[in-house]
MINUMAR-429164 format. One record per residue (C-alpha): z, y, x. Coordinates in pm, whole numbers, always signed. Last residue first. Example, Ala and Ser with C-alpha at 12.3 -4.5 7.8 and 13.67 -1.06 7.14 Angstrom:
2
@zz: +714, yy: -106, xx: +1367
@zz: +780, yy: -450, xx: +1230
# end
This chain:
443
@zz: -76, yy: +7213, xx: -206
@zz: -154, yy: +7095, xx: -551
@zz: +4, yy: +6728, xx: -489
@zz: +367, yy: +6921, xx: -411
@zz: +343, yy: +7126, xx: -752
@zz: +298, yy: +6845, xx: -947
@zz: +556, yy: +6630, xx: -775
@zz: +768, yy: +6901, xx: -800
@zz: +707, yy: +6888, xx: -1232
@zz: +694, yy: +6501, xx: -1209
@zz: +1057, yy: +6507, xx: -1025
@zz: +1205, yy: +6776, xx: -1239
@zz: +1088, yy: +6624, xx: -1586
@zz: +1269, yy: +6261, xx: -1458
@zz: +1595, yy: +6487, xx: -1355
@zz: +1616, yy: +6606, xx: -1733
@zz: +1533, yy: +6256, xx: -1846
@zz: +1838, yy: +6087, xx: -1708
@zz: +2005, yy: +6430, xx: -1806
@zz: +1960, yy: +6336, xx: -2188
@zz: +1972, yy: +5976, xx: -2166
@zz: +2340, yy: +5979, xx: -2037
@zz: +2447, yy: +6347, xx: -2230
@zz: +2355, yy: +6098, xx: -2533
@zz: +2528, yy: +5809, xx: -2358
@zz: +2836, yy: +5998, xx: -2391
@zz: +2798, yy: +6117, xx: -2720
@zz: +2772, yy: +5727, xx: -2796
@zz: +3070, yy: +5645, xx: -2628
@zz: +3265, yy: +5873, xx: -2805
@zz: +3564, yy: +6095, xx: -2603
@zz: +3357, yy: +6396, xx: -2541
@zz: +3257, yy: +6455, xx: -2912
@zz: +3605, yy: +6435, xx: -3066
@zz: +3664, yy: +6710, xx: -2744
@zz: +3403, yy: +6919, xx: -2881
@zz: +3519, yy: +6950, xx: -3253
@zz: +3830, yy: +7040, xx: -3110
@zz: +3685, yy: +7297, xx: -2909
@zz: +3914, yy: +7286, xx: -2564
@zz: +3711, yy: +7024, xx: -2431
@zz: +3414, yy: +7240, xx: -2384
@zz: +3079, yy: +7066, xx: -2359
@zz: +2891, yy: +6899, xx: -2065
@zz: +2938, yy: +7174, xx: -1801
@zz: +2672, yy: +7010, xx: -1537
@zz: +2707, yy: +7114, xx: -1202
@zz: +2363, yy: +7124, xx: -999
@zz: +2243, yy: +6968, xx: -683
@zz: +1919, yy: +7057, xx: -428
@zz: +1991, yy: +6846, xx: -118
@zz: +2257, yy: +6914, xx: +195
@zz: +2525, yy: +6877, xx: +18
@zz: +2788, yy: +7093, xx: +172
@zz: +2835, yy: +7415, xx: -105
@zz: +2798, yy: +7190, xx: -418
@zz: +3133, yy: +7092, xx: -468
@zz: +3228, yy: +7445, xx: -340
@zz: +3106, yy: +7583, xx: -651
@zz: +2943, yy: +7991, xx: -650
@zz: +2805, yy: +8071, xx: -931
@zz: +2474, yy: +8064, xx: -1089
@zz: +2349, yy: +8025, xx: -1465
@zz: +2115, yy: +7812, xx: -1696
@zz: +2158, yy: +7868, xx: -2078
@zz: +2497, yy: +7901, xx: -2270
@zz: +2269, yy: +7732, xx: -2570
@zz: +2468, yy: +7655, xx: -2856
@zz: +2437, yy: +7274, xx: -3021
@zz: +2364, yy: +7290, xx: -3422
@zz: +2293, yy: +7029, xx: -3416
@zz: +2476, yy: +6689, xx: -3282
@zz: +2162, yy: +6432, xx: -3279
@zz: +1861, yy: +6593, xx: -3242
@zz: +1992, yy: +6909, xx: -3084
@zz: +2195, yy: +6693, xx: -2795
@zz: +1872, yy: +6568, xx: -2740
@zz: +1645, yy: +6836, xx: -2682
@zz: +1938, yy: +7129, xx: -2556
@zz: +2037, yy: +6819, xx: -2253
@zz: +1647, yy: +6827, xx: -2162
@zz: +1630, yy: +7197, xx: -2136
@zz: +2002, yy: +7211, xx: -1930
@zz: +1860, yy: +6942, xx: -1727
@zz: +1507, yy: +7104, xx: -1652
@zz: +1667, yy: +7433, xx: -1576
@zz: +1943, yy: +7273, xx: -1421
@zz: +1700, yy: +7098, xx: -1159
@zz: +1483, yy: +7398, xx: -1100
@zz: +1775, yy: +7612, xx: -1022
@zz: +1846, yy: +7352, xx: -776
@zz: +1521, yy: +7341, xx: -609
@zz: +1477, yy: +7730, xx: -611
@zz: +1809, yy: +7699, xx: -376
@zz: +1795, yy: +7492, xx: -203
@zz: +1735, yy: +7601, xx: +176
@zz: +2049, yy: +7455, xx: +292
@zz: +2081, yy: +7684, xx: +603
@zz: +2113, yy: +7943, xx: +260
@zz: +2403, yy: +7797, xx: +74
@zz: +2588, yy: +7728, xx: +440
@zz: +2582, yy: +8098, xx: +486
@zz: +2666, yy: +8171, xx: +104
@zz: +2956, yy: +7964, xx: +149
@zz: +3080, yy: +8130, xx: +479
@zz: +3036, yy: +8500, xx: +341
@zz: +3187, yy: +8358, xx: +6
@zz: +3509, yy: +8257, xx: +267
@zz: +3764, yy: +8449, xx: +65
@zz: +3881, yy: +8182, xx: -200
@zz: +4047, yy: +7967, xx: +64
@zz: +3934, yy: +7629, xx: +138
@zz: +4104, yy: +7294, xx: +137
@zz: +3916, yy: +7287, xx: -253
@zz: +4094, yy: +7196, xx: -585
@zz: +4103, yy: +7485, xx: -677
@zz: +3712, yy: +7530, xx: -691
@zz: +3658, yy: +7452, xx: -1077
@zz: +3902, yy: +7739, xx: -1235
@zz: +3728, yy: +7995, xx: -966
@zz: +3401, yy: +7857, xx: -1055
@zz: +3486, yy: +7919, xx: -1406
@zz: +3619, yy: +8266, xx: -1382
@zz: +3325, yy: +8371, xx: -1157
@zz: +3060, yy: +8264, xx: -1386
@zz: +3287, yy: +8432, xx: -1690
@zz: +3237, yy: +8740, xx: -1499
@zz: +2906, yy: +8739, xx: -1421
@zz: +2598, yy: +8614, xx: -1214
@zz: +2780, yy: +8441, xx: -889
@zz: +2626, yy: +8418, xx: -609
@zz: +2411, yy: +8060, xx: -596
@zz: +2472, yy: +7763, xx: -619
@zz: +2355, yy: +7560, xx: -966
@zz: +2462, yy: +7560, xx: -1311
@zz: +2381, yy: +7368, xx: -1631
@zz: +2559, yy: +7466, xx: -1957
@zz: +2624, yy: +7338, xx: -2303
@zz: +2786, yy: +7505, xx: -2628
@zz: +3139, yy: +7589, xx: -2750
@zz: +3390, yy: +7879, xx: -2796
@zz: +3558, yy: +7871, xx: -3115
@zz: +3910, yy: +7678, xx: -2915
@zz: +3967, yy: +8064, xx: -2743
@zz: +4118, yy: +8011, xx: -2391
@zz: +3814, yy: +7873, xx: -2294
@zz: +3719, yy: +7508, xx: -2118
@zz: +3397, yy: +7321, xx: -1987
@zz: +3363, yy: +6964, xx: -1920
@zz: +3265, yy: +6825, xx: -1571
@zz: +2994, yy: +6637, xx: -1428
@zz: +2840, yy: +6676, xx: -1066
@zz: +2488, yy: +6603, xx: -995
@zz: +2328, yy: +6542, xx: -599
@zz: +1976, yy: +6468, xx: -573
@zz: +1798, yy: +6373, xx: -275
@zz: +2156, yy: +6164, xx: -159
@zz: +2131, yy: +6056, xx: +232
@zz: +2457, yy: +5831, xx: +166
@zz: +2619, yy: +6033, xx: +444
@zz: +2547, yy: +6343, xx: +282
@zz: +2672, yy: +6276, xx: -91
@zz: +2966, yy: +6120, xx: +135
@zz: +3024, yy: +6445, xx: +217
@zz: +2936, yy: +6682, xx: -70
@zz: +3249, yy: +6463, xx: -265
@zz: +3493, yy: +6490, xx: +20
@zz: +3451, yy: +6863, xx: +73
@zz: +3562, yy: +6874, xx: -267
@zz: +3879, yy: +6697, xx: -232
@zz: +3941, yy: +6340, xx: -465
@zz: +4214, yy: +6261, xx: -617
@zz: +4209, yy: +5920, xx: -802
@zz: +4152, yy: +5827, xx: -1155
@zz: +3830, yy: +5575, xx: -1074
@zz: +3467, yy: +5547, xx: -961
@zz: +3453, yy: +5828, xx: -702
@zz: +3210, yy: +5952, xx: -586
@zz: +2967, yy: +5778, xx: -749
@zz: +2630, yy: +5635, xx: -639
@zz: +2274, yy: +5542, xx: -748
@zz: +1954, yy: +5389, xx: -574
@zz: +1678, yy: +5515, xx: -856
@zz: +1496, yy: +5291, xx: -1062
@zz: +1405, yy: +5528, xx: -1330
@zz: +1530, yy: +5380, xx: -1598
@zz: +1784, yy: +5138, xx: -1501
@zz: +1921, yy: +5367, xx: -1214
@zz: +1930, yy: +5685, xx: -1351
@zz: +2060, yy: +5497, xx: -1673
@zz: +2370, yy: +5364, xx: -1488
@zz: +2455, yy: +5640, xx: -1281
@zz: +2486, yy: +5898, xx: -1612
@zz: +2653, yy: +5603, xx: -1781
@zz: +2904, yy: +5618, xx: -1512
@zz: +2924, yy: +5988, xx: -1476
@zz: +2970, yy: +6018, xx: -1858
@zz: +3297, yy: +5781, xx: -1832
@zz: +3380, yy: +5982, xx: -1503
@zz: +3354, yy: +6315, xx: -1658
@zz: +3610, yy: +6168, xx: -1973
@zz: +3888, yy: +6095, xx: -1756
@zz: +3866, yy: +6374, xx: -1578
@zz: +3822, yy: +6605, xx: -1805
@zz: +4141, yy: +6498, xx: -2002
@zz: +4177, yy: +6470, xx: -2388
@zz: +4515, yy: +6586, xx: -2500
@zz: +4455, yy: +6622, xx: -2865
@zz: +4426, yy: +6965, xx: -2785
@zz: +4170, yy: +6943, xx: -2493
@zz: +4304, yy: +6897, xx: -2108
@zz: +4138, yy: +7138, xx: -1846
@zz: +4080, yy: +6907, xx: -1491
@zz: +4324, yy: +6632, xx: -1446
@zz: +4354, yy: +6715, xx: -1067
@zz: +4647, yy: +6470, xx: -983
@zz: +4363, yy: +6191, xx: -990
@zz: +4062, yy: +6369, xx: -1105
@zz: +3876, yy: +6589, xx: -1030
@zz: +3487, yy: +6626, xx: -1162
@zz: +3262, yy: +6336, xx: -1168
@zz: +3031, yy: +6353, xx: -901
@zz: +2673, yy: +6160, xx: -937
@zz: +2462, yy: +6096, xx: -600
@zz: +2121, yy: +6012, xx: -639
@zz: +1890, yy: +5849, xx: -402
@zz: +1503, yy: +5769, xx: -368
@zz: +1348, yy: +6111, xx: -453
@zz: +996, yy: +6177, xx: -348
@zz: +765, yy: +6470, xx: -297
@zz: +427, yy: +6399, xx: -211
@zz: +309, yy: +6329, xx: +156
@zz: +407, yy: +5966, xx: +124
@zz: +148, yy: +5891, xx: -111
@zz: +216, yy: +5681, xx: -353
@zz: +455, yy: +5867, xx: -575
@zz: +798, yy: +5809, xx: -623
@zz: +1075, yy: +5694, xx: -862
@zz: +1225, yy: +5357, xx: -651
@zz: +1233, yy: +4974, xx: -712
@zz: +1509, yy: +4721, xx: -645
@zz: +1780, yy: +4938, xx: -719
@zz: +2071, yy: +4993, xx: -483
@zz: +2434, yy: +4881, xx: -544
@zz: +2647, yy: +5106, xx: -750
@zz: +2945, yy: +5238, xx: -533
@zz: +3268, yy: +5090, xx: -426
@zz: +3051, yy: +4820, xx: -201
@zz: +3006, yy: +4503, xx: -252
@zz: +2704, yy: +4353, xx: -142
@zz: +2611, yy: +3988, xx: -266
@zz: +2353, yy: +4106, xx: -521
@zz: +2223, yy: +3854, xx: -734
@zz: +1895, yy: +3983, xx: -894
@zz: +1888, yy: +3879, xx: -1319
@zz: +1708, yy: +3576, xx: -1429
@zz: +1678, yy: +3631, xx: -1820
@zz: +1971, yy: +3576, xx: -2059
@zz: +2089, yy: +3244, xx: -2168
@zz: +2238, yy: +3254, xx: -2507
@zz: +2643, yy: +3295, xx: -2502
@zz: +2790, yy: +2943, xx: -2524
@zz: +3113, yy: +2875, xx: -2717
@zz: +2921, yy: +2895, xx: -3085
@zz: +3084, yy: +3003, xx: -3397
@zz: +3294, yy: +3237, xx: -3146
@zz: +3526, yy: +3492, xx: -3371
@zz: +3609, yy: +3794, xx: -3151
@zz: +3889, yy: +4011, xx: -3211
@zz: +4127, yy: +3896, xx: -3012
@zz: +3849, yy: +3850, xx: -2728
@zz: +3787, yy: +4173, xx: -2731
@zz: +3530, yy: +4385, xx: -2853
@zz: +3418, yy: +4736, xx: -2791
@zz: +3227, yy: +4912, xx: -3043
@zz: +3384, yy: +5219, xx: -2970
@zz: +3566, yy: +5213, xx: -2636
@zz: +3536, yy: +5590, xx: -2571
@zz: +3713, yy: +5736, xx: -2856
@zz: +4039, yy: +5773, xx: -2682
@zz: +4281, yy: +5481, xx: -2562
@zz: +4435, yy: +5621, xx: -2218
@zz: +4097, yy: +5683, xx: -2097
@zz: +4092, yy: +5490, xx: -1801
@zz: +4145, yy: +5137, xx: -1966
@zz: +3930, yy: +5273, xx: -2227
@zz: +3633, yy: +5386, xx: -2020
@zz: +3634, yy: +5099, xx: -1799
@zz: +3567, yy: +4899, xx: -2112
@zz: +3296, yy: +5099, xx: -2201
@zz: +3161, yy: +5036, xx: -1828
@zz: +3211, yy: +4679, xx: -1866
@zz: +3020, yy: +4616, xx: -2228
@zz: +2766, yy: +4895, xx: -2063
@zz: +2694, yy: +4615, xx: -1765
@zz: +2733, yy: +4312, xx: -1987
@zz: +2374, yy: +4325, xx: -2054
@zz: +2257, yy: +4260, xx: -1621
@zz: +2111, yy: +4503, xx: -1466
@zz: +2433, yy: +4663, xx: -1256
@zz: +2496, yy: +4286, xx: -1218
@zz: +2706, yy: +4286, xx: -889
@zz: +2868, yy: +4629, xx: -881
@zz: +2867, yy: +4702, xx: -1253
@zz: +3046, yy: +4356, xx: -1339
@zz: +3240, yy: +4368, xx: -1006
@zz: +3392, yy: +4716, xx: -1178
@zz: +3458, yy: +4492, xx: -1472
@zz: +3641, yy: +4270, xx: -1232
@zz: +3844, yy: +4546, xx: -1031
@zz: +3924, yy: +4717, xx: -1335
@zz: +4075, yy: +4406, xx: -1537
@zz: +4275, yy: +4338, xx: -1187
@zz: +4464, yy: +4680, xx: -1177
@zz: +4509, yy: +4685, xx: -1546
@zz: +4727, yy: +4321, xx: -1517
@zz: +4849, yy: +4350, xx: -1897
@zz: +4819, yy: +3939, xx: -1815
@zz: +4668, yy: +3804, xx: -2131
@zz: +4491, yy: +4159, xx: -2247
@zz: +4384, yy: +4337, xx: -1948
@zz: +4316, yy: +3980, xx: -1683
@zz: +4197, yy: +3814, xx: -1965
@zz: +3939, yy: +4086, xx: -2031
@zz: +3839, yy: +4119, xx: -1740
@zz: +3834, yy: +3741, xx: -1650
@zz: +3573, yy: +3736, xx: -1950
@zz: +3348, yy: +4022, xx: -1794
@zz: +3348, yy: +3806, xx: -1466
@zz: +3206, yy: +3464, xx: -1678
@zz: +3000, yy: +3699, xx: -1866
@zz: +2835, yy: +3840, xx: -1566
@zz: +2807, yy: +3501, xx: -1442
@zz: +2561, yy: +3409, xx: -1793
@zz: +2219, yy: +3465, xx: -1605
@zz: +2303, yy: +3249, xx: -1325
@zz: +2242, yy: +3367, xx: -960
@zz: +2665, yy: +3315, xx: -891
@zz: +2662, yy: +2939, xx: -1063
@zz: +2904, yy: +2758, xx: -832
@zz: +3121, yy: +3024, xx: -751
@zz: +3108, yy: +3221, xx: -1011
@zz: +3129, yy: +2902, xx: -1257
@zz: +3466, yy: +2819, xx: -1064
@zz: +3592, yy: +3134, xx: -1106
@zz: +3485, yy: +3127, xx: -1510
@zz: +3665, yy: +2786, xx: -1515
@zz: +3970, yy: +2883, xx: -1340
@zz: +4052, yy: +3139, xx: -1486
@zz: +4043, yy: +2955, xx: -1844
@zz: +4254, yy: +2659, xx: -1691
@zz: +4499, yy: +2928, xx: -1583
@zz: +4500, yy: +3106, xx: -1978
@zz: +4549, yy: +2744, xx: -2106
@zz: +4852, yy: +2606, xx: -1825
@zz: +4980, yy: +2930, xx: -1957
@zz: +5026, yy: +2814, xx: -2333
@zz: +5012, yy: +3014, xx: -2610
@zz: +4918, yy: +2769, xx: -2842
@zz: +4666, yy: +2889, xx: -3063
@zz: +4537, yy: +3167, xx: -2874
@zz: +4533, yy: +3004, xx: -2556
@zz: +4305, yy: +2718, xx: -2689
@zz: +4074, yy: +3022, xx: -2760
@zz: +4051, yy: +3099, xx: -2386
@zz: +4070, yy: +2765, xx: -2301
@zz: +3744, yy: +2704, xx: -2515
@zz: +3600, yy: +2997, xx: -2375
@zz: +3584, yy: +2884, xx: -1968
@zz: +3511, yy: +2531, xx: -2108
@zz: +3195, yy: +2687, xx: -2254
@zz: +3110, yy: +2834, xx: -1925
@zz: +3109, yy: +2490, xx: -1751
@zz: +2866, yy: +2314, xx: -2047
@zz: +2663, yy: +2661, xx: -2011
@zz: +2647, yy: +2592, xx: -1630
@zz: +2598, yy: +2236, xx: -1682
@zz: +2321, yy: +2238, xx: -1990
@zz: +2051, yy: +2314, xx: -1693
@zz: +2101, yy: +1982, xx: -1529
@zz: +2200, yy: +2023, xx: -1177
@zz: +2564, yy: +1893, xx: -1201
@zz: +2522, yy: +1588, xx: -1479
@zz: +2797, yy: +1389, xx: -1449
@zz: +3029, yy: +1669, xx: -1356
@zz: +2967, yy: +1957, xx: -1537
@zz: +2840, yy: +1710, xx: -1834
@zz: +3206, yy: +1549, xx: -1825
@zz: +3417, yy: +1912, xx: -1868
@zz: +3198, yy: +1979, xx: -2167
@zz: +3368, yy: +1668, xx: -2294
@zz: +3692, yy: +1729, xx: -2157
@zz: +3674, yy: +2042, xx: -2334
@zz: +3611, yy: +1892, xx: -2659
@zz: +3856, yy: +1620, xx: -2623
@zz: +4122, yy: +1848, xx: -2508
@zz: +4106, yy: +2100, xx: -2801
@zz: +4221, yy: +1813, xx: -3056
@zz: +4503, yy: +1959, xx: -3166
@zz: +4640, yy: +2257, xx: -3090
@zz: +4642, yy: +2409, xx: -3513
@zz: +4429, yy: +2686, xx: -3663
@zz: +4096, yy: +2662, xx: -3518
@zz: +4057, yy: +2312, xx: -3697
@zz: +3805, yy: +2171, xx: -3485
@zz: +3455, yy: +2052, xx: -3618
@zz: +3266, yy: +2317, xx: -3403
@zz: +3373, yy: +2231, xx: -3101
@zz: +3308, yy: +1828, xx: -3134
@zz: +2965, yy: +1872, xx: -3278
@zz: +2923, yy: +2153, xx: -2967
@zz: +3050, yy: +1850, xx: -2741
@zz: +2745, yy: +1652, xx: -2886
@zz: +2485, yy: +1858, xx: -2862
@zz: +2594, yy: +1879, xx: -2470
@zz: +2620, yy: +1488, xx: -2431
@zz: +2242, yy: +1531, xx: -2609
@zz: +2131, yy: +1806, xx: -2358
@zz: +2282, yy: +1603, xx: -2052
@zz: +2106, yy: +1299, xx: -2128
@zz: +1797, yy: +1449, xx: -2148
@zz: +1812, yy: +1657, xx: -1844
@zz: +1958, yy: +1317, xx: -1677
@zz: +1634, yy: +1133, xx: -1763
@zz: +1377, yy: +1412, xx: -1713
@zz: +1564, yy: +1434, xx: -1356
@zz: +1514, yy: +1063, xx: -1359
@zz: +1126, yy: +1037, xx: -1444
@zz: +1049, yy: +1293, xx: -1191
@zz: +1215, yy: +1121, xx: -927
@zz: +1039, yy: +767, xx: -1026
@zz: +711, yy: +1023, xx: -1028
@zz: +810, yy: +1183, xx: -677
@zz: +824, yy: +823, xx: -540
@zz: +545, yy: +637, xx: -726
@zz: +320, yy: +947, xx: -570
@zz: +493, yy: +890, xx: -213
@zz: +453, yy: +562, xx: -198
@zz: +37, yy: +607, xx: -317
@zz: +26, yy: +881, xx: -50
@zz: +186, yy: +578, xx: +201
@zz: -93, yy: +336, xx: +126
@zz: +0, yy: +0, xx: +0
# end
């Protein structure tokens, strides 16, 4: 017998087994789903056999594609298991599985679930807030593409926003009711094995294709204080801090999902952070753009409205009182405009930047309009704001509404406000980019 014939009878007896096992695998699975779903959710009984089923598939059949789900199911029917009896050896066995499954599974389309679910465990089992933050930070660190990335981020938002109206929609695994203990598989997502504090980097860029055009590649987005530097506080007690970071999030998120730009944060919890700081690592991570987020404040709760500012001497009054209110939490004294102004102009960004918020502060008008009308128009303006002073790329500062307007602040806290400002400066920076690109292919 020739060899090729060997080989033929060898890769079709191999064949014949996978199909085999795959087979085997999807009816033991059919059949721990019978068991699942025939359970009386009420009472501890039973629970065992169904997980020791899905338990037997992981191991009998390790490379079939009903293992992962077969693993991740054991994951949830701990979790519920839990529920009913309240027993720790439960919540471990829970831990264990979705570790396990990260471990063993970290390219599949459900890990991000696995990590989202040791979030949540971590918050509501344990009250451990330190460990829910570092795994639904994971979640936007290692699947930034993946659909549990705004689940994560609004979760983020309530553990950071004392409660608020952030976390609308959000749902918990008290609340859930699972008819089925496998979430659908979702389509390949990249694995990224680089953790850093910031968002990782896309895998495509918003450029042209020549070189000689203008390009951006890199965004930096600063939320505004933070840490002992709450910012202004609303009436119901809504901080600027808390609330610039939610937006800042979603702000990096869609910058990076829809226009494929390499996005990062400077900071991506409640911690104090200097100005000089903020420019700084903007600079080291060789940011084109660089956007910082705040919410505005007045002495009188009437005022409202959106603005968009850039660097530049200041224009007025109430330009000077709100850089002065948004620069205290600078090393530098309030005397060194000579100094700032200096460093402003060695920049050379100046038309860039006013560019910028002139296509933000159009873009944020457009949507906010459709949505929350009427929305007042403080227009485009210049002051000097030493977040802005060292970045050495055209960047703007972004007053997203005034907390101290009631009817404001109920805006600032929901999610879907949020995403609005999100979408709407997402496409602000998108109209600057064609419009320089325009201008840099005509010359």
């Amino acid at each position: 017998m020739k060899w090729s014939h060997v080989f033929t009878i060898c890769i079709l007896f191999w064949s014949l087994t996978l199909f085999a096992e795959e087979k085997n695998a999807l009816t033991d699975y059919a059949f721990a789903q019978k068991c699942y779903h025939s359970l009386d959710k009420t009472t501890a009984k039973g629970w065992d056999r169904c997980v020791h089923q899905f338990e037997a598939i992981v191991k009998d059949y390790p490379k079939s594609q009903e293992a992962p789900k077969a693993l991740f199911s054991v994951g949830r029917l701990s979790e519920e298991k839990y529920n009913v009896t309240h027993n720790e050896g439960d919540l471990q066995n829970a831990f264990k599985s979705y570790n396990e499954f990260l471990k063993r599974y970290s390219s599949h389309p459900m890990s991000d679930d696995a990590l989202y679910r040791i979030g949540v465990l971590r918050h509501e089992k344990q009250r451990d807030k330190v460990k829910a933050e570092k795994a639904f930070h994971a979640v936007l660190e290692r699947f930034p593409n993946g659909d549990m990335a705004v689940p994560a981020q609004d979760y983020l938002g309530k553990l950071e926003g004392t409660g608020g109206g952030g976390d609308k929609g959000l749902v918990t695994s008290d609340q859930e009711t699972v008819n089925n203990p496998v979430i659908t598989v979702k389509p390949p997502i990249e694995e990224i094995t680089d953790l850093e504090e910031d968002l990782p980097p896309p895998t495509k860029k918003l450029k042209p294709d020549s070189q000689n055009e203008f390009q951006i590649n890199t965004v930096v987005i600063d939320p505004g204080h933070g840490g002992d530097d709450p910012g202004a506080i609303g009436p119901k007690g809504t901080k600027e801090a808390v609330v610039a970071l939610q937006i800042a999030r979603k702000v990096a998120f869609k910058l990076k999902n829809e226009l494929g730009l390499t996005t990062y944060l400077t900071r991506t919890r409640n911690e104090t952070l200097p100005l000089e700081d903020r420019d700084t690592l903007a600079n080291k991570k060789k940011a084109d753009l660089f956007i910082s987020i705040h919410a505005n404040a007045n002495d009188s709760p009437k005022v409202s409205g959106v603005q968009t500012y850039y660097l530049n001497n200041a224009t007025n009054q109430a330009a000077k009182r709100l850089a002065a209110r948004e620069n205290r939490a600078s090393k530098k004294q309030l005397n060194v405009s000579d100094t700032i102004l200096s460093t402003m102009l060695q920049n050379a960004n100046t038309e860039e930047s006013r560019d910028l918020a002139r296509a933000v502060q159009k873009s944020l008008l457009f949507h906010l309009q459709k949505k929350y009308p009427p929305v007042k128009n403080l227009k485009v303006d210049s002051a000097l704001f030493y977040v802005l002073v060292g970045a050495k790329c055209p960047g703007i500062l972004v007053e997203t509404s005034f907390i101290t307007n009631p009817k404001e602040e109920k805006r600032l806290k929901d999610s879907e406000y949020q995403w609005t400002l999100a979408e709407a400066i997402t496409k602000g920076v998108k109209q600057y980019v064609n419009s320089r690109q325009k201008v840099a292919s005509s010359l």
